[in-house]
KEKE-3310 file (N, C-alpha, C; in steps of 0.2 Angstrom, whole numbers, plus 5000, padded with zeros to 4 digits):
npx = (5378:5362:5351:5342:5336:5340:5346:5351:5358:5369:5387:5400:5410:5403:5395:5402:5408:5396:5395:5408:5408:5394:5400:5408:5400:5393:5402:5405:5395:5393:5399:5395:5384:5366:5357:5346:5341:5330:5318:5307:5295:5286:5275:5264:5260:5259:5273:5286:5300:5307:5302:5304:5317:5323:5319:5323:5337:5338:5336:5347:5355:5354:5344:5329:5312:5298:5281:5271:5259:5252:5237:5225:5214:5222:5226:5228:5215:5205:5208:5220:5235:5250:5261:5257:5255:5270:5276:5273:5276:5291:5292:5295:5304:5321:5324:5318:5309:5302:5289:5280:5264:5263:5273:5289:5283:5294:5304:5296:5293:5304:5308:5299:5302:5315:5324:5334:5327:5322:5321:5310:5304:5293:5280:5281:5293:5307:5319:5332:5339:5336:5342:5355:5358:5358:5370:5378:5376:5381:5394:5398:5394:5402:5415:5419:5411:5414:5415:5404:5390:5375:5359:5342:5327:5311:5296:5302:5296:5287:5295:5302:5316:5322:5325:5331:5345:5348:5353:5362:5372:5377:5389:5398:5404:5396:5388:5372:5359:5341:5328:5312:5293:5287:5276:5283:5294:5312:5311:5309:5316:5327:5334:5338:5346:5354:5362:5368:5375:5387:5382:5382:5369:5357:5342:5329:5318:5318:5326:5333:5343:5353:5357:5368:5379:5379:5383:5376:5356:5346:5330:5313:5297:5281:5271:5256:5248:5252:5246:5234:5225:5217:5217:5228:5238:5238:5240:5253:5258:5266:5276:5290:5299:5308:5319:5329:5334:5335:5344:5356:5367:5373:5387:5400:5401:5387:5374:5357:5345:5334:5320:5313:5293:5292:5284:5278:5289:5301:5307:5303:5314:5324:5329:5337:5351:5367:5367:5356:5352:5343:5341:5351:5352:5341:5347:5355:5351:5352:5362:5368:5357:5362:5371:5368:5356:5367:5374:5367:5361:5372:5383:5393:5406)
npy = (5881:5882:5876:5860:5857:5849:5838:5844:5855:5852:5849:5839:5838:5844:5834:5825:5828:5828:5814:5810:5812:5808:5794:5796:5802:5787:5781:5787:5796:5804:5816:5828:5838:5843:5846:5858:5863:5863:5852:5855:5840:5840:5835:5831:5822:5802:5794:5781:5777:5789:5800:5794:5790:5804:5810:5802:5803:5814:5815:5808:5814:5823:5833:5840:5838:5841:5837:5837:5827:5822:5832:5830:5835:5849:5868:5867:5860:5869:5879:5885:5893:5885:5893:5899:5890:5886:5897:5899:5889:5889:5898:5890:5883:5878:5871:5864:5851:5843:5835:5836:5833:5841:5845:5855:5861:5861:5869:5881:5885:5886:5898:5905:5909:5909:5900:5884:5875:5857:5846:5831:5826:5830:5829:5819:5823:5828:5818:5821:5819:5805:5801:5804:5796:5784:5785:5785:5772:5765:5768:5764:5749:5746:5752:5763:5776:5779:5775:5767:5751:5753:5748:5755:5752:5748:5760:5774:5784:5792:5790:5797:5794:5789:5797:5810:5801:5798:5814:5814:5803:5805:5815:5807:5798:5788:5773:5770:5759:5762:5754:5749:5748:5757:5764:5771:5778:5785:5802:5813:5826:5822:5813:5821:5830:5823:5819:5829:5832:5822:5808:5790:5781:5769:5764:5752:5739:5725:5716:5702:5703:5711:5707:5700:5709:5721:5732:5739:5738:5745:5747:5748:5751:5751:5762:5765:5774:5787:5785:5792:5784:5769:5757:5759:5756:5743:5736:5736:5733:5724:5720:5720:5708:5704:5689:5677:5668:5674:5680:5674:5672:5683:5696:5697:5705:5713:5724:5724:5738:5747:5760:5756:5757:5739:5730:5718:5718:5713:5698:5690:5679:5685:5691:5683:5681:5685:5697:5706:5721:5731:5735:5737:5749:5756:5759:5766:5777:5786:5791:5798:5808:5815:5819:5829:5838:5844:5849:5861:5864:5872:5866:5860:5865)
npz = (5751:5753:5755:5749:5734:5720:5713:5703:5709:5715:5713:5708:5719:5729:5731:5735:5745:5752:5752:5762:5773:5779:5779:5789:5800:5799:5806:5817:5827:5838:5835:5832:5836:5836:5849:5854:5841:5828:5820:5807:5802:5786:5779:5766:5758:5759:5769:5774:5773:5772:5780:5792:5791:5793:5805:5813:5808:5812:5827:5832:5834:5844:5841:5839:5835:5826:5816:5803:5797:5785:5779:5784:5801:5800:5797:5783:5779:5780:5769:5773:5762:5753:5756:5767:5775:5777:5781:5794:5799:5797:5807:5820:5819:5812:5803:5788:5780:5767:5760:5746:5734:5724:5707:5709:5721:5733:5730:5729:5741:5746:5743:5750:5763:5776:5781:5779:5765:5762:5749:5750:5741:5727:5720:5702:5701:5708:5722:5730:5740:5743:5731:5735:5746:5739:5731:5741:5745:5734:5734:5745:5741:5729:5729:5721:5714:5700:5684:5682:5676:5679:5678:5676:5682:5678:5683:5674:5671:5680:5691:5704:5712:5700:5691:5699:5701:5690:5686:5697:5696:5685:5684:5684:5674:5671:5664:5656:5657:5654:5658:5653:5652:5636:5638:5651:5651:5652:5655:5641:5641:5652:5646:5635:5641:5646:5635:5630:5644:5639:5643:5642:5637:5637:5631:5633:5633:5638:5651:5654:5646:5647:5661:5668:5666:5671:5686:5695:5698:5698:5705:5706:5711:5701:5700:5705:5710:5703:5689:5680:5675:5678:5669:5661:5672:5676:5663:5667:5676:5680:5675:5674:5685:5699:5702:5711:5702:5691:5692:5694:5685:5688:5689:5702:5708:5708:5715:5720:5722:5729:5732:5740:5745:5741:5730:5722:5712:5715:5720:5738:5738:5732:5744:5753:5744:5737:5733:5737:5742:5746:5761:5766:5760:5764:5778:5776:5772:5785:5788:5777:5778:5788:5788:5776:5785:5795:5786:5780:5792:5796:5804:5799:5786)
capx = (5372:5359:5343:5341:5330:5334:5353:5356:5361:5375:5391:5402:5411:5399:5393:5408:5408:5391:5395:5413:5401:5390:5403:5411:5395:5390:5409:5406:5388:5396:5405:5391:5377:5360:5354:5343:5338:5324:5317:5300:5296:5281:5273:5256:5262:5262:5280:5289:5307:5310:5300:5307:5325:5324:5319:5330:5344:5339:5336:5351:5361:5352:5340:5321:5309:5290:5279:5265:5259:5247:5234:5219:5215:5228:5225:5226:5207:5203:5212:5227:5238:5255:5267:5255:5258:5277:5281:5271:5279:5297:5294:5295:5308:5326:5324:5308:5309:5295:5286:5273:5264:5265:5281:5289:5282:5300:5307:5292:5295:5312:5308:5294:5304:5323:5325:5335:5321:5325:5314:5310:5300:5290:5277:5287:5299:5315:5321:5337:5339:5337:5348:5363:5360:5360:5376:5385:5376:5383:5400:5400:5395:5409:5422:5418:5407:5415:5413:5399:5386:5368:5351:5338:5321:5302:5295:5306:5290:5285:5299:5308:5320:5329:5326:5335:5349:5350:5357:5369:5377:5379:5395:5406:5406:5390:5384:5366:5354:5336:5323:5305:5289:5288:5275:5285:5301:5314:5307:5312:5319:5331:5338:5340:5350:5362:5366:5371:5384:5390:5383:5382:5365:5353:5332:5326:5311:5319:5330:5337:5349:5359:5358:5375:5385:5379:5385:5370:5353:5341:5323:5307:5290:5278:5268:5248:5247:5253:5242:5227:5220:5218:5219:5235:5241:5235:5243:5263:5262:5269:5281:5298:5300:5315:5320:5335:5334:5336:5352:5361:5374:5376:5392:5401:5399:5381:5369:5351:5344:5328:5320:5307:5291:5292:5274:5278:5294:5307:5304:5308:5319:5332:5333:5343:5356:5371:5366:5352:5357:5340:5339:5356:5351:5337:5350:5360:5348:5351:5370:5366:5353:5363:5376:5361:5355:5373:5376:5363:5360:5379:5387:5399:5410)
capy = (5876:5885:5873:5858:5856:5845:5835:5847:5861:5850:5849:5835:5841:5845:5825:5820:5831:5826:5805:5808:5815:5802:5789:5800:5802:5782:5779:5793:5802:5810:5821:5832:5839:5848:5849:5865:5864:5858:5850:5853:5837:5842:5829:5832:5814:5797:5793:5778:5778:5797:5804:5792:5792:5811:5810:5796:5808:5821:5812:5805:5819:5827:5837:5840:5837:5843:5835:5837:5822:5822:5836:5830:5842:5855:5871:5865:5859:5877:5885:5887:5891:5881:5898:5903:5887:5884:5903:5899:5882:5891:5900:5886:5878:5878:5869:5862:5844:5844:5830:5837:5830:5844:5846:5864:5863:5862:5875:5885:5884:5889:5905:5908:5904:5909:5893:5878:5869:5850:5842:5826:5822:5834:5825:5815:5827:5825:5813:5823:5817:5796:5801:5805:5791:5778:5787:5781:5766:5763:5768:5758:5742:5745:5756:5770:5778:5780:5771:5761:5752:5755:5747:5759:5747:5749:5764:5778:5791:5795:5787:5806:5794:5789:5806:5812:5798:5799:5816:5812:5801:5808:5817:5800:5793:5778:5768:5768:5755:5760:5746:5752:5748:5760:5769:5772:5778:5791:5810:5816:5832:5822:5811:5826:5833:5816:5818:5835:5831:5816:5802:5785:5777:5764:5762:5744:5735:5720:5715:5698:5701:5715:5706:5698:5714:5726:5731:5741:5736:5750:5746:5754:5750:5754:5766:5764:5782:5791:5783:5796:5780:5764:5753:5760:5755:5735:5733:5737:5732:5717:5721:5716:5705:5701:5683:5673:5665:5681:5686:5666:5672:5689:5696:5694:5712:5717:5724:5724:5742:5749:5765:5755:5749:5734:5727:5712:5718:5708:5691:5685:5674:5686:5694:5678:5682:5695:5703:5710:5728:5736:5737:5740:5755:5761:5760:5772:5784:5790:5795:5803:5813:5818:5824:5832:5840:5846:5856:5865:5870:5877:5865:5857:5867)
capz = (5751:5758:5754:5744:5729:5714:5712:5697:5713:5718:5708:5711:5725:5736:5733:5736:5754:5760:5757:5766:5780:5779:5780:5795:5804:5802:5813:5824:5825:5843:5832:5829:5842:5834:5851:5851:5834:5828:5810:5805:5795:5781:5774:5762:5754:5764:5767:5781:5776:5770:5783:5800:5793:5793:5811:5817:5808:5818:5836:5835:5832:5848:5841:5839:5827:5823:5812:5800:5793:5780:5781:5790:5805:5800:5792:5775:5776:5781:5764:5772:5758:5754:5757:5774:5782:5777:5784:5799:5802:5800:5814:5823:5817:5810:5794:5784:5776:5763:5754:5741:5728:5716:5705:5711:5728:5737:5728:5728:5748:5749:5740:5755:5772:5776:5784:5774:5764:5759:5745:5751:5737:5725:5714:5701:5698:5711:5726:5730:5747:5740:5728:5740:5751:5734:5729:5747:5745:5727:5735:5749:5738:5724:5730:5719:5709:5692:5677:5684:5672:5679:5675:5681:5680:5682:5680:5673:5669:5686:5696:5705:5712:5696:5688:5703:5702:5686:5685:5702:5693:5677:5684:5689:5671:5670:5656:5662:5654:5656:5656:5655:5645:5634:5641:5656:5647:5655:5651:5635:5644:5656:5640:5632:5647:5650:5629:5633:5648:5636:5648:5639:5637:5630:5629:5634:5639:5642:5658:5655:5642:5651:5668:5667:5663:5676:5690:5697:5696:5703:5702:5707:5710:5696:5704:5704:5712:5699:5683:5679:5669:5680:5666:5659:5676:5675:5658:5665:5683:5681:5667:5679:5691:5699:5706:5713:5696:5685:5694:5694:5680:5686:5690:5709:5715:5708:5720:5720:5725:5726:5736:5743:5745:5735:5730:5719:5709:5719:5724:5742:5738:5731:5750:5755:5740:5740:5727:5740:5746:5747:5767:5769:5756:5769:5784:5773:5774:5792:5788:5772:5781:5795:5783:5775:5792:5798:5782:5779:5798:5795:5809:5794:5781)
cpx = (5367:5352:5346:5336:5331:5346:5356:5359:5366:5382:5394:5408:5409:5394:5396:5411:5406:5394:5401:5410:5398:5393:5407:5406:5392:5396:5406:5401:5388:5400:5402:5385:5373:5357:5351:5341:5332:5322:5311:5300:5287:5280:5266:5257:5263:5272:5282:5295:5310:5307:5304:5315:5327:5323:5324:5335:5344:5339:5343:5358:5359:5346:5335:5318:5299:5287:5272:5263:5251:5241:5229:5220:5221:5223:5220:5219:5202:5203:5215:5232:5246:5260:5263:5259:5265:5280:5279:5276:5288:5300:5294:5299:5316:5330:5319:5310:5304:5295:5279:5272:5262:5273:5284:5289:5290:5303:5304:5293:5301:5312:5302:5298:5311:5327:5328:5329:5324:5319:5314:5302:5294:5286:5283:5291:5305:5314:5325:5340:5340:5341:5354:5363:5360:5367:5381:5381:5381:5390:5401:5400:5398:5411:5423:5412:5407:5417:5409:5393:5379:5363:5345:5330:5316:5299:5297:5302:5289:5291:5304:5315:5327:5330:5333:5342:5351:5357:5363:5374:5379:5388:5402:5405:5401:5389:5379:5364:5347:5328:5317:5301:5290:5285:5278:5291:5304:5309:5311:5317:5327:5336:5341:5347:5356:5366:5369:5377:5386:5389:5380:5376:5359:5347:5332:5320:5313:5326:5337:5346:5355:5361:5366:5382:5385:5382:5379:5363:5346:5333:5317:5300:5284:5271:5258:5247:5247:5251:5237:5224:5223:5222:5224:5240:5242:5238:5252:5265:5265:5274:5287:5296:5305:5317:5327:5338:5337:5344:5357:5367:5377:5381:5393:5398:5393:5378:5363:5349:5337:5326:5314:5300:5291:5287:5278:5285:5301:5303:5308:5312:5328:5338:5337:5350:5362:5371:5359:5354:5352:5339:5345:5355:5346:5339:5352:5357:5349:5359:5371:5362:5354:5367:5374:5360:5362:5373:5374:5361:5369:5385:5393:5402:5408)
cpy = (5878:5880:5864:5855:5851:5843:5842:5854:5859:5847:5843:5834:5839:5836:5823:5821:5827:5816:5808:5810:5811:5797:5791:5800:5794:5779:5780:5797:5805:5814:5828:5832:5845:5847:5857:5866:5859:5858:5849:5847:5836:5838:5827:5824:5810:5795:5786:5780:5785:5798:5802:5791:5798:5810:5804:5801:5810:5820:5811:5809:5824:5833:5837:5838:5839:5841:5837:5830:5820:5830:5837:5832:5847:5860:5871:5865:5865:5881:5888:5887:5888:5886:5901:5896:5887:5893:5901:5894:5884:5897:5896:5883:5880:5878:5862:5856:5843:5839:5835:5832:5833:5847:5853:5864:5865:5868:5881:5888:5889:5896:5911:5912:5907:5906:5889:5876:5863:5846:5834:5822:5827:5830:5820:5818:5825:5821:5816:5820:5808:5797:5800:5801:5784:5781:5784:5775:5761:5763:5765:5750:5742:5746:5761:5771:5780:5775:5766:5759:5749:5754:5749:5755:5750:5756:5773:5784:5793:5793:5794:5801:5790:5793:5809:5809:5798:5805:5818:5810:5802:5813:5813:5795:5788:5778:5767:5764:5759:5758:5748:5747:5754:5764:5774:5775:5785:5797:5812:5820:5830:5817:5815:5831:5828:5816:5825:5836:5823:5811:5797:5782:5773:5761:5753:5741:5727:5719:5710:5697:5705:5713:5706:5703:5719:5727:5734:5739:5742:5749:5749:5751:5755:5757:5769:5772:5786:5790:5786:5788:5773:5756:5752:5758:5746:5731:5733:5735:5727:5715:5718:5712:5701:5695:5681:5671:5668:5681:5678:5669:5680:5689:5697:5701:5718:5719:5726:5731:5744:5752:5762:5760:5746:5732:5719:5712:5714:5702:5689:5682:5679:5691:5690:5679:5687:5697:5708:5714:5732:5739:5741:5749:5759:5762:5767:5779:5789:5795:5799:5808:5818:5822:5830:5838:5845:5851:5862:5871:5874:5874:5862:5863:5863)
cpz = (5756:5757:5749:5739:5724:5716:5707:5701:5713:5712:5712:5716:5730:5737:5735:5744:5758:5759:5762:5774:5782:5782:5788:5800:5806:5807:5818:5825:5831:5841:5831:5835:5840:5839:5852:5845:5835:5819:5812:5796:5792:5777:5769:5759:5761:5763:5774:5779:5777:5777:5792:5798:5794:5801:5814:5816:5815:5827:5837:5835:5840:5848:5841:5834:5830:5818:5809:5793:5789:5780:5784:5796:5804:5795:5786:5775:5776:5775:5764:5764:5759:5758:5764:5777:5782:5782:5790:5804:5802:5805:5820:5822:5814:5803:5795:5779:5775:5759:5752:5736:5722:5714:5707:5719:5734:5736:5729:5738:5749:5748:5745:5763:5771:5780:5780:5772:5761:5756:5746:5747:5733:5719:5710:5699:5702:5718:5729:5737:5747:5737:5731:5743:5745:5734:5734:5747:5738:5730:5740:5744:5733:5724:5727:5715:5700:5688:5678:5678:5677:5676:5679:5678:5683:5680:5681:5671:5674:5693:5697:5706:5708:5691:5692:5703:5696:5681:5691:5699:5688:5678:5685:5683:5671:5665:5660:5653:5657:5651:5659:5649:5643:5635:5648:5654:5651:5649:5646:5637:5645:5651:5638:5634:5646:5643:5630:5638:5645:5639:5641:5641:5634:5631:5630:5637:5639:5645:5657:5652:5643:5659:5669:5665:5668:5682:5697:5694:5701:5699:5707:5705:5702:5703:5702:5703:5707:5692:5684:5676:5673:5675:5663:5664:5676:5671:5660:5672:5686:5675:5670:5685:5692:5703:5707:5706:5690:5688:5696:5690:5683:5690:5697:5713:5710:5714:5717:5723:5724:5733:5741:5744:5741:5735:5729:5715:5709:5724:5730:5743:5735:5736:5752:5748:5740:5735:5731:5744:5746:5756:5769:5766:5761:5776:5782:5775:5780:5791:5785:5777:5787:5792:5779:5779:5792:5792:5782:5786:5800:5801:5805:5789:5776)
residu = (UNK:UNK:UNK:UNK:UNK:UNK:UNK:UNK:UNK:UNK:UNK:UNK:UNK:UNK:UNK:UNK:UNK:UNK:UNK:UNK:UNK:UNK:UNK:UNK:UNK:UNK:UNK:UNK:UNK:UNK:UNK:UNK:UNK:UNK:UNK:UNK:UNK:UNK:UNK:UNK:UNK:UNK:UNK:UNK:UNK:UNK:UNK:UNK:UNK:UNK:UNK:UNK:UNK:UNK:UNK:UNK:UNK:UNK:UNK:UNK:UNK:UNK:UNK:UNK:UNK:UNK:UNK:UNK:UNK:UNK:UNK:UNK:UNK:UNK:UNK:UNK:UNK:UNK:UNK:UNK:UNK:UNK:UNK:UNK:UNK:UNK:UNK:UNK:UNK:UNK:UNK:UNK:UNK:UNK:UNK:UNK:UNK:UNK:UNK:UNK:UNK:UNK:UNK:UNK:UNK:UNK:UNK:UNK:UNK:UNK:UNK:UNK:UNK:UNK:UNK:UNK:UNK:UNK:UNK:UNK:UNK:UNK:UNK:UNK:UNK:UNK:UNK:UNK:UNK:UNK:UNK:UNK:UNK:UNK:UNK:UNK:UNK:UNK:UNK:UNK:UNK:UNK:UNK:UNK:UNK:UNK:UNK:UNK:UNK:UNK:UNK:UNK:UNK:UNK:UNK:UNK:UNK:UNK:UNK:UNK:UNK:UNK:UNK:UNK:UNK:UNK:UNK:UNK:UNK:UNK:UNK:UNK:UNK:UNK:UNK:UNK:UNK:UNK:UNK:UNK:UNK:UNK:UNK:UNK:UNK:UNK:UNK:UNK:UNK:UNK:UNK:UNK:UNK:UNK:UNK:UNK:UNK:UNK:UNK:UNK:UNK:UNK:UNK:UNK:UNK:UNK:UNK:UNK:UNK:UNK:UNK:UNK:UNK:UNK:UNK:UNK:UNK:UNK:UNK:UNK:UNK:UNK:UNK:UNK:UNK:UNK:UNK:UNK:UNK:UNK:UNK:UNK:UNK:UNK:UNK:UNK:UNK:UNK:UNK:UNK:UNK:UNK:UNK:UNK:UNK:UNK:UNK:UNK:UNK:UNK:UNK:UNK:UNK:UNK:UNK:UNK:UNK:UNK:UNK:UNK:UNK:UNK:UNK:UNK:UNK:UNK:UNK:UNK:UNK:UNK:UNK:UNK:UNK:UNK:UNK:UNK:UNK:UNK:UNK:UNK:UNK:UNK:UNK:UNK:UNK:UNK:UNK:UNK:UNK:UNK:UNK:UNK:UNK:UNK:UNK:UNK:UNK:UNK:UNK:UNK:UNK)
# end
């Protein structure tokens, strides 16, 4: 595991390594010491959780961290290109945590540098790094991860982190439901991929009638940013919204999941409820990412 770029690198093995890692490092995170190392974290896209959990990981493990956060005053406004600055910034550094906002760019990276690269975000194509840390959130709030049924909600066209989780979980047996408008609908491609490894799925634009079955419920902000046409944006952004009210019947050990920020898709009221497990989901992030970290700089088997 020399880098990570896209869920579809990692077999299910190596997921099932980094969560016991994860859940090993959230006991005992003295078990493990990246002092002397250092993580450059590269960030052309705004980010809070991905970008300060990656840094928490890595403080907390002892180590350093470097940052480039956004591109005003750097290079870039110069016509630095993407493969000068990342060679530049891996000399400085140990391994390169990269959000871009064109598809490709992480990978494209990796292929520059001979450093770890970790796509933390590459336009809307992958999430891999969200991915792993839902997967031990999943396995923490139900005891396992297989044969689970999964309602991926909100918008499934531009949304990397249920593209990404999509094909995570596809090796542990899910029934996925996913519940879109129609314009927002999973990519034809990654359909195409999930009827390929046999995974069981079903097309929906509406919520209510599957609530009471699920046991996952992963939802996702409809995301302005990524609508070339404002008003195609205007007509869906209020397509879900989830309340207290919606989730009364559903069953004991649902959780509510979502990669954050939430605009309006989740109503306040269903944080008081325990079917909410979004924050616990962005604590998760630091153990995942430390298990992340450690492999890659070669401190873990």
């Amino acid at each position: 595991m020399k880098n990570l770029i896209s869920m579809r690198d990692l077999s299910a093995d190596k997921i099932l390594q980094l969560l016991a890692l994860a859940e090993s490092l959230e006991k005992d995170p003295t078990q493990l010491d990246l002092s002397r190392r250092v993580m450059a974290a590269v960030f052309y896209e705004a980010s809070t959780r991905t970008r300060m959990s990656f840094e928490s990981a890595m403080k907390r493990l002892g180590g350093e961290v470097i940052a480039m956060v956004g591109t005003s005053g750097t290079s870039v406004e110069k016509g630095e290109t993407l493969a000068d600055t990342t060679k530049v910034i891996a000399r400085y550094s140990d391994i390169i945590v990269i959000r871009h906002p064109l598809e490709g760019a992480a990978r494209y990276v990796s292929e520059q540098v001979s450093i770890p690269v970790v796509n933390a975000g590459d336009g809307a194509n992958q999430h891999p790094t969200q991915s792993l840390l839902d997967l031990y959130t999943i396995q923490k709030a139900q005891g396992t991860l297989e044969g689970l049924k999964l309602a991926l909600v909100g918008d499934l066209k531009y949304g990397r982190t249920v593209h990404s989780l999509a094909y995570a979980l596809a090796q542990f047996n899910p029934e996925f439901f996913f519940v879109s408008p129609k314009s927002l609908s999973m990519p034809i491609h990654i359909l195409n991929d999930l009827s390929r490894m046999g995974v069981k799925f079903k097309e929906k634009t509406k919520l209510n009638k599957i609530v009471d079955d699920i046991d996952i419920m992963y939802v996702t902000r409809i995301q302005r940013e990524r609508f070339p046409d404002r008003e195609e944006y205007e007509k869906v952004k209020n397509a879900y919204i989830i309340t207290a009210d919606l989730l009364k019947n559903a069953k004991d050990n649902l959780k509510v999941m979502h990669p954050l920020p939430r605009v309006n898709e989740i109503t306040t009221d269903v944080d008081s409820t325990k079917y909410a497990y979004y924050f616990d989901q962005a604590e998760n992030g630091i153990y995942m990412r430390q298990a992340i970290l450690a492999t890659l700089l070669g401190e873990v088997k």
